[in-house]
C-alpha positions in Angstrom: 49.3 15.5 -61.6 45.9 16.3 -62.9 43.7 19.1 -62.4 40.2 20.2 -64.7 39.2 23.8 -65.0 36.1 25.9 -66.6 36.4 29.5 -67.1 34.9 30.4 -70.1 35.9 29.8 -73.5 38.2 26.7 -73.8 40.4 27.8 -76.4 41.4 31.1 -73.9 42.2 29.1 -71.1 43.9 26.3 -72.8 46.2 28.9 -74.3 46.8 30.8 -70.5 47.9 27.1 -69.2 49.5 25.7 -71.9 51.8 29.0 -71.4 52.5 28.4 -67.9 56.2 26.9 -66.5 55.8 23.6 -64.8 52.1 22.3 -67.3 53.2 19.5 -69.2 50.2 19.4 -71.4 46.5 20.5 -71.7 43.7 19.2 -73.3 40.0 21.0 -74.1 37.0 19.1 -73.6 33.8 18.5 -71.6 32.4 17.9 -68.0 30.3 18.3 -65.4 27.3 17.0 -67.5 24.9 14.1 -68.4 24.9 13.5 -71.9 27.9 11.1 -72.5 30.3 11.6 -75.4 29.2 15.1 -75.9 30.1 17.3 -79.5 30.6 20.6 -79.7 28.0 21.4 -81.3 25.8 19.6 -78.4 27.5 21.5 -75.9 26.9 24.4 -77.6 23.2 23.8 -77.0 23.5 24.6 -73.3 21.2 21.1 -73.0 24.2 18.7 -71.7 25.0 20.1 -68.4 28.7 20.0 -69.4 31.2 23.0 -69.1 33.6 23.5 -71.4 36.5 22.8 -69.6 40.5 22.6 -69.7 42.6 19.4 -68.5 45.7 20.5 -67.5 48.9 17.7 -66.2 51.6 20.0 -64.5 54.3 19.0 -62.6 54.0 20.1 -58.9 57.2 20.3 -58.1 57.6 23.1 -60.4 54.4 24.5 -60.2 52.6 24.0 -57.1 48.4 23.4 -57.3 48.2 26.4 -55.2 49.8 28.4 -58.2 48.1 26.3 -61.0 45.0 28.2 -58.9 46.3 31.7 -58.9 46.5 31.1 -63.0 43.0 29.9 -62.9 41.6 32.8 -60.8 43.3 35.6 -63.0 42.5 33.8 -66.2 38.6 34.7 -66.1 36.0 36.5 -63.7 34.9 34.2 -61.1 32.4 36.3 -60.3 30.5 36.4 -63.5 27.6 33.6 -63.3 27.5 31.6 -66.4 29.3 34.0 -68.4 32.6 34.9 -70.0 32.9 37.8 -71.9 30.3 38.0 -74.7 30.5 33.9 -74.0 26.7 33.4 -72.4 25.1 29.7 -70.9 26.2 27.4 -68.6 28.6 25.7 -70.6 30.9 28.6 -69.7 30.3 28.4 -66.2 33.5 29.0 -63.6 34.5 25.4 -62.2 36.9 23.9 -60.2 36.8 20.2 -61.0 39.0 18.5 -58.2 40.4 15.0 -58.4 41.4 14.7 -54.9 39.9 15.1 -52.0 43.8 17.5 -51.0 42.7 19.4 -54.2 39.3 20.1 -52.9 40.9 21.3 -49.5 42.9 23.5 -51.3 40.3 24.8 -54.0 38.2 25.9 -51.1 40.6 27.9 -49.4 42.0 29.6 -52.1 38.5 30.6 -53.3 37.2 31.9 -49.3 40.7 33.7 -49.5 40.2 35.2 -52.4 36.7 36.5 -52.0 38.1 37.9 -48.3 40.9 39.9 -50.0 38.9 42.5 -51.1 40.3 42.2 -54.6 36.9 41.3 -56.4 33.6 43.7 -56.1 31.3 40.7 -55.9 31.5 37.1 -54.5 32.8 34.6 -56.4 30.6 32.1 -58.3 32.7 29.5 -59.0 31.6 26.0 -58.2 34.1 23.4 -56.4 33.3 19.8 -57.2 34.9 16.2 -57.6 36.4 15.4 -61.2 33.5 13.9 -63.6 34.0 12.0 -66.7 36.4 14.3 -69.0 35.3 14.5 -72.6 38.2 15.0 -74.5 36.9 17.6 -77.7 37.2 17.3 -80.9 41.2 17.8 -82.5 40.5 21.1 -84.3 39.6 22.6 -80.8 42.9 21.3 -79.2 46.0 24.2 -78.8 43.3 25.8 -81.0 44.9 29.5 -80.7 48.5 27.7 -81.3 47.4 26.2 -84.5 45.4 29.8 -86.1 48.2 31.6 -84.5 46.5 33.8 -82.4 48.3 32.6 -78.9 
């Protein structure tokens, strides 16, 4: 199975996911935009609409979507609009990208669940929405911790 995620910084998440039992295989890229075939360096602009974003196939009989959402929720602050870290503009928005309509379902509970836990001091910001066009990014940015050793 599928599933797209934007928390921040691509190369962070990627490396979280790519480290998790049951994902078969990640990809960085771009979504949720409306310049097609986006760079980098255009997304870096903040002018494409696109989040940087992590495609992530996992098996779900080893690792359930419900738990491929716990990773995603403890990977970044859901709460922080627009911003990760010293990371700043929407193309490091929080985002849920969902392929499914049973991956939407699910998306949305686990988010109203986790802003009624009490576990986060503000409401979370992270947008749910349908799977856009993935823009796979260019190969230096791919496993991009793995390859400068920093993972």
């Amino acid at each position: 199975m599928k599933a797209t995620f934007g928390a921040g910084c691509f190369w962070c998440v990627e490396d979280v996911f790519r480290k998790t039992k049951g994902v078969t295989s990640t990809a960085v890229g771009y979504s949720g935009g409306w310049q097609k075939n986006p760079t980098y360096q255009d997304v870096c602009t903040d002018m494409t609409g696109h989040a940087e974003v992590v495609q992530v196939e996992f098996d779900p009989s080893v690792l359930p979507y419900e738990k491929l959402l716990d990773v995603f929720w403890q990977s970044h602050d859901p709460t922080s609009l627009n911003r990760q870290g010293p990371d700043v503009g929407k193309q490091y928005r929080s985002v849920i990208f969902c392929h499914d309509g049973d991956q939407e379902k699910v998306a949305r509970q686990s988010k109203e669940n986790l802003d009624k836990s009490g576990k986060l001091d503000k409401k979370i910001v992270t947008e749910i929405k349908p799977a856009e066009e993935f823009y796979r990014a260019e190969e230096y940015h791919q496993q991009y911790y793995a390859k400068c050793g920093l993972g």
